[in-house]
C-alpha positions as CSV (number, residue, x, y, z in Angstrom):
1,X,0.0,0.0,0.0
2,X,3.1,2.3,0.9
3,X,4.4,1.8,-2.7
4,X,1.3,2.3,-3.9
5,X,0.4,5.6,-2.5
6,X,4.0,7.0,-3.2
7,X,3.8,6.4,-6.6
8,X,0.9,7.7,-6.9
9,X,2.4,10.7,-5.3
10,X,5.0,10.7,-7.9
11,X,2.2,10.8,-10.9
12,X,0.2,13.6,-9.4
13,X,3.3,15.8,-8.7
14,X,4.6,15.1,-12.6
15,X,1.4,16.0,-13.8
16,X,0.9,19.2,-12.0
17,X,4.5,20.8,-12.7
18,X,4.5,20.2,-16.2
19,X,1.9,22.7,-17.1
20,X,3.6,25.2,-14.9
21,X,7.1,24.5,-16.7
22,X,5.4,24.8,-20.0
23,X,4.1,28.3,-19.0
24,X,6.7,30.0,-17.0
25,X,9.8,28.2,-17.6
26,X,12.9,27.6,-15.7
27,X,14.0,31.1,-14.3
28,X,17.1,29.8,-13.1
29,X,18.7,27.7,-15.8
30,X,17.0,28.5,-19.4
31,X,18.3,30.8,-22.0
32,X,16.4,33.8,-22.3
33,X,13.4,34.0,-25.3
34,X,14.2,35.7,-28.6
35,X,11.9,38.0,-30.2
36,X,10.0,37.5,-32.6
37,X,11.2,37.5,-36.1
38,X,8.8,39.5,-37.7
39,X,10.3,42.7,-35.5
40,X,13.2,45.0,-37.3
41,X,16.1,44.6,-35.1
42,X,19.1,45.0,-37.6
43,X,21.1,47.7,-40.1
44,X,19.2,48.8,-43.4
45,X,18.8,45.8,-45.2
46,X,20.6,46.4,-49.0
47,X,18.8,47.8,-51.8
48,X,18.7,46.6,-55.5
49,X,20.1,48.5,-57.9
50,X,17.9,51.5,-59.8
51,X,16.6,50.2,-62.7
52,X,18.8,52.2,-65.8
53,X,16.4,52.6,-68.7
54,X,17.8,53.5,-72.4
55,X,18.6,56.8,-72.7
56,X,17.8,57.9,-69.4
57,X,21.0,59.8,-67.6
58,X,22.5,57.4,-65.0
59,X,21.1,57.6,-61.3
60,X,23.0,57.8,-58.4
61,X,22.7,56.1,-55.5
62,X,21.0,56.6,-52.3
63,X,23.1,58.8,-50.8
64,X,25.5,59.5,-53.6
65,X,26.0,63.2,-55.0
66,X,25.2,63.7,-58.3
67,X,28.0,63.7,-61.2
68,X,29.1,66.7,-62.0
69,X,28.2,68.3,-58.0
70,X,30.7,70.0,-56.5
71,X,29.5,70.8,-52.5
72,X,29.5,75.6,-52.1
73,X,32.7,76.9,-51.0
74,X,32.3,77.2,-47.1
75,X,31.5,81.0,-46.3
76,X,34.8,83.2,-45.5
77,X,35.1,85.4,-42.5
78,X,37.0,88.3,-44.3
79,X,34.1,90.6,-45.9
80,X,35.5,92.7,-49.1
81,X,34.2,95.1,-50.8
82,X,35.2,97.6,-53.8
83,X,37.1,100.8,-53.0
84,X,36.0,104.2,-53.3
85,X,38.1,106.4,-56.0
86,X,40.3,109.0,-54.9
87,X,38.9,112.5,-54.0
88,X,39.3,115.0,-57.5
89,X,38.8,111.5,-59.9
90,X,36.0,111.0,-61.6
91,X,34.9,107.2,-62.3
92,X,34.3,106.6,-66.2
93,X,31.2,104.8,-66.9
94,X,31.2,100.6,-67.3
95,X,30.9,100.1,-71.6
96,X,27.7,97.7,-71.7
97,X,28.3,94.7,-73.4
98,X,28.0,93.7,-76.9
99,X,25.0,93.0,-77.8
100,X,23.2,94.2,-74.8
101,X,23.0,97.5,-75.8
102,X,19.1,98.8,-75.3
103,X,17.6,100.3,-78.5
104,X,15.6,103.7,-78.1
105,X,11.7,102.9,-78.2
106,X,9.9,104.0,-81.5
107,X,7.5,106.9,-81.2
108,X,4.5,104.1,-81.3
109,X,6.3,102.2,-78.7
110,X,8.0,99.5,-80.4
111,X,11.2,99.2,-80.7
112,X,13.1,101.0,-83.5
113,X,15.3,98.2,-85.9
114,X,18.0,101.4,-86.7
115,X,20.9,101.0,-84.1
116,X,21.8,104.2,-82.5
117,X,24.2,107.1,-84.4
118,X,26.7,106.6,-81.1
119,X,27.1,102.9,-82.3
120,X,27.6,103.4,-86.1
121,X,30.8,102.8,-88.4
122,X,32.8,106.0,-88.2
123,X,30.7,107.9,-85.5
124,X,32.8,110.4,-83.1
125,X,33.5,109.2,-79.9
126,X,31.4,110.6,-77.2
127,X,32.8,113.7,-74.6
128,X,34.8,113.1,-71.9
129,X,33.3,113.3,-68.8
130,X,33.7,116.2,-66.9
131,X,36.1,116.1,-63.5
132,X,33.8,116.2,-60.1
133,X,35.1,119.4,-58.2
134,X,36.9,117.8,-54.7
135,X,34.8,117.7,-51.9
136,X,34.2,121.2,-49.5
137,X,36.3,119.1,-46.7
138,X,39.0,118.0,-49.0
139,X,42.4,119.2,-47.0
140,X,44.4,120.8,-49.9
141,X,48.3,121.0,-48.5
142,X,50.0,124.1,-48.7
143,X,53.8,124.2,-50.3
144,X,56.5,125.3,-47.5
145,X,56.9,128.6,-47.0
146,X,60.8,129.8,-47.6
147,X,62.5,133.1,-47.4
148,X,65.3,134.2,-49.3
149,X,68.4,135.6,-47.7
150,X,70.7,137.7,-49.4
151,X,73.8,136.2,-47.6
152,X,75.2,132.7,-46.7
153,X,77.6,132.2,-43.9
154,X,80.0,129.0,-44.1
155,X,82.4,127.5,-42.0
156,X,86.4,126.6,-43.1
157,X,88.5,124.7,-42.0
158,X,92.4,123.7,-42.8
159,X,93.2,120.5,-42.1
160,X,96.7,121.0,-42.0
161,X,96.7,124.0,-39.1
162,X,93.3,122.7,-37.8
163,X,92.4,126.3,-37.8
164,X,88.3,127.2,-38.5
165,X,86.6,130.0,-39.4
166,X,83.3,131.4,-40.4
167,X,82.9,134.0,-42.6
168,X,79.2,135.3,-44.9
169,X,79.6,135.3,-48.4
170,X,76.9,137.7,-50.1
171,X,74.7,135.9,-53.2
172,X,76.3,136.1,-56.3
173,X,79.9,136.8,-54.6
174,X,82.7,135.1,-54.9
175,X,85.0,134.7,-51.7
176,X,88.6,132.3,-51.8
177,X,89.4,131.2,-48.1
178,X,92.3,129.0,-49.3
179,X,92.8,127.3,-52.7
180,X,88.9,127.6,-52.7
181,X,86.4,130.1,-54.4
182,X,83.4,129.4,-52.6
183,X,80.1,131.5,-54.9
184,X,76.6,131.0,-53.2
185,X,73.9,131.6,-55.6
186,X,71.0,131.1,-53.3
187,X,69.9,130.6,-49.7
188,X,66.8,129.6,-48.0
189,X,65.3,129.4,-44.7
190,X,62.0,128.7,-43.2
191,X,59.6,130.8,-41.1
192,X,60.1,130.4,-37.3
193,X,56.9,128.6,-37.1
194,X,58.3,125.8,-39.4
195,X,60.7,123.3,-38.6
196,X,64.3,124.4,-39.3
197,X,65.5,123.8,-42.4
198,X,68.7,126.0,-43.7
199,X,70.1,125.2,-47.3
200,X,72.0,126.7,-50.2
201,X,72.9,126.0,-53.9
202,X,76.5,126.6,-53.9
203,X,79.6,126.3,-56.3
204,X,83.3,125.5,-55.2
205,X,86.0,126.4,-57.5
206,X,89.7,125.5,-56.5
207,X,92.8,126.8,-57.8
208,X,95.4,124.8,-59.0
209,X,99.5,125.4,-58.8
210,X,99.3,126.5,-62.4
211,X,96.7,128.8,-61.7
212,X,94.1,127.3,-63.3
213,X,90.8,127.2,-61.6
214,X,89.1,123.8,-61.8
215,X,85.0,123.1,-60.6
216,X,84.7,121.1,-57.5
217,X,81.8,121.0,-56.6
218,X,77.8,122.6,-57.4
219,X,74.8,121.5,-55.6
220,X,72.8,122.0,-52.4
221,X,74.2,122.6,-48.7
222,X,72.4,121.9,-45.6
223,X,73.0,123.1,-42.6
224,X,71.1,120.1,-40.8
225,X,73.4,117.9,-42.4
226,X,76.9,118.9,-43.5
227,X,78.2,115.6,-44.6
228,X,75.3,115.1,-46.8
229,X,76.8,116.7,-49.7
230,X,80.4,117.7,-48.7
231,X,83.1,119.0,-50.5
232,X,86.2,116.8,-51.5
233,X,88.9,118.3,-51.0
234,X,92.4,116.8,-49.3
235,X,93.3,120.4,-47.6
236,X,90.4,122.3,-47.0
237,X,86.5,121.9,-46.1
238,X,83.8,124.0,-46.6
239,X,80.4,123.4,-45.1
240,X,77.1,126.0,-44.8
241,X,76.0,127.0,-41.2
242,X,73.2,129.4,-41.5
243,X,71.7,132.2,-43.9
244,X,71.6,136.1,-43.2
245,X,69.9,139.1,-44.1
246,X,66.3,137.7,-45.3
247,X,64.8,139.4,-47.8
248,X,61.4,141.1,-48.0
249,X,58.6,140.9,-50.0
250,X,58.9,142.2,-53.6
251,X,56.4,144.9,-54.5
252,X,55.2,146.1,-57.8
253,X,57.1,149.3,-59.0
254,X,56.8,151.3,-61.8
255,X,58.7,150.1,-65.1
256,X,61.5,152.6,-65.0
257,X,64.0,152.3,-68.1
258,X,67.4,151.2,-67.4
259,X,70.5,153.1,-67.5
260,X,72.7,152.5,-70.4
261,X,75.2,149.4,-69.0
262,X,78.3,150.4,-68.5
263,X,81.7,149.3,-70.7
264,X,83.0,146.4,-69.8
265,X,86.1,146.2,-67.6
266,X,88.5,143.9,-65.9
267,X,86.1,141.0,-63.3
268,X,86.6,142.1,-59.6
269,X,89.0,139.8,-57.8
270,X,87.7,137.9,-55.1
271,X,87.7,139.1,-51.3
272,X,89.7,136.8,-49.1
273,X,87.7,135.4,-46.7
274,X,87.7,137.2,-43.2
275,X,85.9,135.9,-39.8
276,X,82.8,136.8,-39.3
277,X,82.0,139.8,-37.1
278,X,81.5,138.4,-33.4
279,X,79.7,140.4,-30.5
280,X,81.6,141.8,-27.9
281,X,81.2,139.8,-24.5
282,X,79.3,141.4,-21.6
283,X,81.0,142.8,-18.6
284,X,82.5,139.9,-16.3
285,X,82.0,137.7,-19.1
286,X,85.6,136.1,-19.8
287,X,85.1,134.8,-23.7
Protein backbone atom coordinates (compact mmCIF):
# COMPACT_ATOMS: atom_id res chain seq x y z
CA UNK A 1 0.00 0.00 0.00
CA UNK A 2 3.10 2.26 0.93
CA UNK A 3 4.41 1.85 -2.65
CA UNK A 4 1.32 2.31 -3.95
CA UNK A 5 0.42 5.62 -2.47
CA UNK A 6 3.97 6.95 -3.20
CA UNK A 7 3.80 6.39 -6.61
CA UNK A 8 0.89 7.65 -6.94
CA UNK A 9 2.43 10.66 -5.26
CA UNK A 10 5.00 10.73 -7.93
CA UNK A 11 2.25 10.85 -10.91
CA UNK A 12 0.21 13.57 -9.43
CA UNK A 13 3.34 15.80 -8.75
CA UNK A 14 4.65 15.07 -12.57
CA UNK A 15 1.41 16.04 -13.79
CA UNK A 16 0.92 19.23 -11.96
CA UNK A 17 4.50 20.78 -12.74
CA UNK A 18 4.47 20.20 -16.17
CA UNK A 19 1.93 22.73 -17.10
CA UNK A 20 3.56 25.18 -14.92
CA UNK A 21 7.10 24.53 -16.69
CA UNK A 22 5.42 24.76 -20.00
CA UNK A 23 4.12 28.29 -18.98
CA UNK A 24 6.72 29.99 -17.04
CA UNK A 25 9.79 28.16 -17.64
CA UNK A 26 12.91 27.60 -15.68
CA UNK A 27 14.01 31.15 -14.29
CA UNK A 28 17.15 29.80 -13.14
CA UNK A 29 18.69 27.66 -15.85
CA UNK A 30 17.05 28.46 -19.42
CA UNK A 31 18.30 30.82 -21.96
CA UNK A 32 16.38 33.81 -22.29
CA UNK A 33 13.39 34.05 -25.28
CA UNK A 34 14.25 35.71 -28.56
CA UNK A 35 11.86 37.98 -30.24
CA UNK A 36 9.98 37.52 -32.63
CA UNK A 37 11.21 37.51 -36.11
CA UNK A 38 8.81 39.55 -37.68
CA UNK A 39 10.26 42.66 -35.54
CA UNK A 40 13.16 44.95 -37.31
CA UNK A 41 16.07 44.57 -35.13
CA UNK A 42 19.09 44.97 -37.62
CA UNK A 43 21.05 47.73 -40.13
CA UNK A 44 19.21 48.80 -43.40
CA UNK A 45 18.84 45.81 -45.24
CA UNK A 46 20.56 46.45 -49.03
CA UNK A 47 18.81 47.81 -51.77
CA UNK A 48 18.69 46.60 -55.54
CA UNK A 49 20.08 48.47 -57.88
CA UNK A 50 17.95 51.55 -59.81
CA UNK A 51 16.60 50.15 -62.71
CA UNK A 52 18.77 52.22 -65.82
CA UNK A 53 16.35 52.60 -68.71
CA UNK A 54 17.79 53.49 -72.40
CA UNK A 55 18.57 56.78 -72.74
CA UNK A 56 17.82 57.91 -69.40
CA UNK A 57 20.99 59.76 -67.64
CA UNK A 58 22.47 57.36 -65.00
CA UNK A 59 21.08 57.61 -61.26
CA UNK A 60 23.02 57.82 -58.42
CA UNK A 61 22.70 56.07 -55.52
CA UNK A 62 21.01 56.59 -52.30
CA UNK A 63 23.12 58.83 -50.76
CA UNK A 64 25.46 59.49 -53.64
CA UNK A 65 26.05 63.15 -55.00
CA UNK A 66 25.19 63.69 -58.29
CA UNK A 67 27.98 63.66 -61.16
CA UNK A 68 29.12 66.71 -61.96
CA UNK A 69 28.24 68.31 -57.99
CA UNK A 70 30.68 70.04 -56.51
CA UNK A 71 29.47 70.78 -52.52
CA UNK A 72 29.48 75.60 -52.06
CA UNK A 73 32.71 76.88 -50.97
CA UNK A 74 32.26 77.24 -47.10
CA UNK A 75 31.49 81.02 -46.28
CA UNK A 76 34.79 83.22 -45.48
CA UNK A 77 35.05 85.42 -42.54
CA UNK A 78 36.97 88.30 -44.26
CA UNK A 79 34.08 90.56 -45.89
CA UNK A 80 35.45 92.71 -49.09
CA UNK A 81 34.18 95.10 -50.78
CA UNK A 82 35.16 97.58 -53.76
CA UNK A 83 37.08 100.79 -52.95
CA UNK A 84 35.98 104.21 -53.30
CA UNK A 85 38.13 106.44 -56.04
CA UNK A 86 40.34 109.04 -54.89
CA UNK A 87 38.93 112.50 -54.04
CA UNK A 88 39.28 114.96 -57.46
CA UNK A 89 38.75 111.55 -59.95
CA UNK A 90 36.02 110.96 -61.56
CA UNK A 91 34.92 107.16 -62.32
CA UNK A 92 34.30 106.56 -66.23
CA UNK A 93 31.22 104.81 -66.91
CA UNK A 94 31.24 100.63 -67.27
CA UNK A 95 30.89 100.07 -71.58
CA UNK A 96 27.71 97.73 -71.65
CA UNK A 97 28.26 94.74 -73.42
CA UNK A 98 28.03 93.68 -76.92
CA UNK A 99 25.05 93.00 -77.83
CA UNK A 100 23.20 94.17 -74.83
CA UNK A 101 22.99 97.48 -75.79
CA UNK A 102 19.09 98.76 -75.31
CA UNK A 103 17.63 100.33 -78.51
CA UNK A 104 15.60 103.69 -78.14
CA UNK A 105 11.68 102.87 -78.22
CA UNK A 106 9.89 104.04 -81.47
CA UNK A 107 7.48 106.90 -81.19
CA UNK A 108 4.48 104.15 -81.34
CA UNK A 109 6.26 102.15 -78.73
CA UNK A 110 8.03 99.47 -80.36
CA UNK A 111 11.16 99.25 -80.70
CA UNK A 112 13.14 101.01 -83.50
CA UNK A 113 15.33 98.19 -85.88
CA UNK A 114 18.04 101.38 -86.65
CA UNK A 115 20.95 101.03 -84.14
CA UNK A 116 21.82 104.25 -82.54
CA UNK A 117 24.16 107.09 -84.36
CA UNK A 118 26.71 106.64 -81.09
CA UNK A 119 27.09 102.86 -82.26
CA UNK A 120 27.65 103.43 -86.11
CA UNK A 121 30.80 102.85 -88.36
CA UNK A 122 32.77 105.99 -88.16
CA UNK A 123 30.74 107.91 -85.47
CA UNK A 124 32.77 110.43 -83.08
CA UNK A 125 33.51 109.18 -79.89
CA UNK A 126 31.43 110.61 -77.15
CA UNK A 127 32.82 113.72 -74.60
CA UNK A 128 34.84 113.12 -71.90
CA UNK A 129 33.31 113.25 -68.76
CA UNK A 130 33.72 116.20 -66.94
CA UNK A 131 36.14 116.05 -63.53
CA UNK A 132 33.76 116.16 -60.11
CA UNK A 133 35.14 119.37 -58.22
CA UNK A 134 36.93 117.82 -54.68
CA UNK A 135 34.77 117.68 -51.94
CA UNK A 136 34.21 121.17 -49.48
CA UNK A 137 36.27 119.12 -46.67
CA UNK A 138 38.99 118.05 -49.02
CA UNK A 139 42.44 119.24 -46.99
CA UNK A 140 44.43 120.80 -49.94
CA UNK A 141 48.25 120.96 -48.52
CA UNK A 142 50.03 124.09 -48.71
CA UNK A 143 53.76 124.16 -50.33
CA UNK A 144 56.51 125.25 -47.53
CA UNK A 145 56.88 128.64 -47.04
CA UNK A 146 60.75 129.77 -47.64
CA UNK A 147 62.46 133.10 -47.41
CA UNK A 148 65.31 134.19 -49.34
CA UNK A 149 68.39 135.60 -47.74
CA UNK A 150 70.73 137.66 -49.38
CA UNK A 151 73.81 136.23 -47.57
CA UNK A 152 75.20 132.71 -46.74
CA UNK A 153 77.56 132.24 -43.85
CA UNK A 154 79.99 129.05 -44.11
CA UNK A 155 82.43 127.49 -42.00
CA UNK A 156 86.41 126.57 -43.09
CA UNK A 157 88.49 124.68 -42.02
CA UNK A 158 92.39 123.71 -42.76
CA UNK A 159 93.19 120.47 -42.08
CA UNK A 160 96.68 121.04 -41.96
CA UNK A 161 96.75 123.99 -39.13
CA UNK A 162 93.34 122.66 -37.84
CA UNK A 163 92.37 126.33 -37.81
CA UNK A 164 88.29 127.19 -38.53
CA UNK A 165 86.58 130.04 -39.43
CA UNK A 166 83.27 131.37 -40.38
CA UNK A 167 82.89 134.00 -42.65
CA UNK A 168 79.21 135.28 -44.93
CA UNK A 169 79.60 135.26 -48.41
CA UNK A 170 76.88 137.68 -50.13
CA UNK A 171 74.66 135.91 -53.20
CA UNK A 172 76.33 136.06 -56.35
CA UNK A 173 79.86 136.84 -54.57
CA UNK A 174 82.65 135.15 -54.89
CA UNK A 175 85.01 134.73 -51.67
CA UNK A 176 88.60 132.34 -51.80
CA UNK A 177 89.36 131.16 -48.10
CA UNK A 178 92.32 128.99 -49.27
CA UNK A 179 92.85 127.33 -52.65
CA UNK A 180 88.94 127.61 -52.65
CA UNK A 181 86.42 130.09 -54.43
CA UNK A 182 83.43 129.44 -52.57
CA UNK A 183 80.13 131.48 -54.95
CA UNK A 184 76.59 131.04 -53.16
CA UNK A 185 73.89 131.55 -55.56
CA UNK A 186 70.95 131.12 -53.33
CA UNK A 187 69.88 130.58 -49.74
CA UNK A 188 66.79 129.64 -48.00
CA UNK A 189 65.32 129.40 -44.70
CA UNK A 190 62.01 128.68 -43.24
CA UNK A 191 59.55 130.80 -41.13
CA UNK A 192 60.06 130.43 -37.29
CA UNK A 193 56.90 128.56 -37.06
CA UNK A 194 58.35 125.80 -39.44
CA UNK A 195 60.73 123.31 -38.61
CA UNK A 196 64.29 124.40 -39.34
CA UNK A 197 65.47 123.77 -42.40
CA UNK A 198 68.66 125.99 -43.71
CA UNK A 199 70.12 125.20 -47.32
CA UNK A 200 71.98 126.69 -50.24
CA UNK A 201 72.92 126.03 -53.89
CA UNK A 202 76.55 126.61 -53.91
CA UNK A 203 79.58 126.27 -56.27
CA UNK A 204 83.31 125.52 -55.19
CA UNK A 205 85.99 126.38 -57.52
CA UNK A 206 89.67 125.54 -56.46
CA UNK A 207 92.76 126.79 -57.81
CA UNK A 208 95.40 124.75 -58.98
CA UNK A 209 99.48 125.38 -58.77
CA UNK A 210 99.30 126.48 -62.40
CA UNK A 211 96.69 128.77 -61.68
CA UNK A 212 94.11 127.34 -63.33
CA UNK A 213 90.79 127.19 -61.62
CA UNK A 214 89.08 123.75 -61.79
CA UNK A 215 85.02 123.07 -60.58
CA UNK A 216 84.70 121.08 -57.52
CA UNK A 217 81.78 121.04 -56.63
CA UNK A 218 77.84 122.55 -57.41
CA UNK A 219 74.84 121.48 -55.61
CA UNK A 220 72.85 122.04 -52.36
CA UNK A 221 74.25 122.57 -48.72
CA UNK A 222 72.44 121.92 -45.55
CA UNK A 223 73.05 123.11 -42.63
CA UNK A 224 71.07 120.13 -40.81
CA UNK A 225 73.41 117.88 -42.39
CA UNK A 226 76.88 118.87 -43.52
CA UNK A 227 78.18 115.65 -44.61
CA UNK A 228 75.29 115.05 -46.78
CA UNK A 229 76.76 116.73 -49.72
CA UNK A 230 80.41 117.74 -48.67
CA UNK A 231 83.10 119.00 -50.51
CA UNK A 232 86.20 116.85 -51.49
CA UNK A 233 88.87 118.34 -50.98
CA UNK A 234 92.42 116.76 -49.27
CA UNK A 235 93.26 120.44 -47.60
CA UNK A 236 90.36 122.28 -47.00
CA UNK A 237 86.54 121.87 -46.10
CA UNK A 238 83.82 123.96 -46.62
CA UNK A 239 80.41 123.38 -45.09
CA UNK A 240 77.14 125.98 -44.78
CA UNK A 241 75.97 127.05 -41.21
CA UNK A 242 73.21 129.38 -41.54
CA UNK A 243 71.66 132.22 -43.86
CA UNK A 244 71.56 136.10 -43.23
CA UNK A 245 69.86 139.12 -44.11
CA UNK A 246 66.26 137.70 -45.30
CA UNK A 247 64.85 139.41 -47.80
CA UNK A 248 61.39 141.12 -48.03
CA UNK A 249 58.61 140.92 -50.02
CA UNK A 250 58.93 142.22 -53.55
CA UNK A 251 56.39 144.88 -54.46
CA UNK A 252 55.22 146.09 -57.77
CA UNK A 253 57.14 149.32 -59.02
CA UNK A 254 56.82 151.28 -61.79
CA UNK A 255 58.66 150.09 -65.10
CA UNK A 256 61.46 152.59 -65.04
CA UNK A 257 64.04 152.31 -68.07
CA UNK A 258 67.39 151.19 -67.40
CA UNK A 259 70.53 153.12 -67.46
CA UNK A 260 72.68 152.46 -70.39
CA UNK A 261 75.21 149.41 -68.98
CA UNK A 262 78.30 150.43 -68.52
CA UNK A 263 81.75 149.26 -70.70
CA UNK A 264 83.04 146.39 -69.78
CA UNK A 265 86.14 146.20 -67.65
CA UNK A 266 88.53 143.92 -65.92
CA UNK A 267 86.06 141.00 -63.28
CA UNK A 268 86.63 142.12 -59.55
CA UNK A 269 89.03 139.79 -57.85
CA UNK A 270 87.67 137.85 -55.11
CA UNK A 271 87.71 139.12 -51.29
CA UNK A 272 89.71 136.84 -49.15
CA UNK A 273 87.68 135.38 -46.66
CA UNK A 274 87.70 137.21 -43.22
CA UNK A 275 85.92 135.95 -39.76
CA UNK A 276 82.80 136.76 -39.29
CA UNK A 277 82.04 139.83 -37.12
CA UNK A 278 81.50 138.40 -33.37
CA UNK A 279 79.65 140.37 -30.46
CA UNK A 280 81.61 141.78 -27.85
CA UNK A 281 81.22 139.79 -24.50
CA UNK A 282 79.29 141.38 -21.60
CA UNK A 283 81.03 142.81 -18.62
CA UNK A 284 82.46 139.86 -16.29
CA UNK A 285 82.04 137.71 -19.07
CA UNK A 286 85.57 136.14 -19.80
CA UNK A 287 85.10 134.80 -23.69
Amino acid sequence: MARIAALLLVIGGTLVVGPAAAQFGNIFGDAPPRPPADVPNGPFPQQPPPVQYPGQPPRPYPGQPAPGYSPPAPPSAIETQPLPPPPGTSVAPVPPAQGSAQRPPAPNGRVSATPPASNAVGAPPPPPAAEAPPPDDAVVEAPTPHIENGKAVFAGLDKISGRTISFDVAIGETVQFGALQVTPRACYTRPPTEATNTDAFVEVDEVTLQGEIKRIFTGWMFASSPGLHAVEHPIYDVWLTDCASPQNVKVAEPIVKPPPAPAPGPAPKPRQATPARQRPAAPGVQP
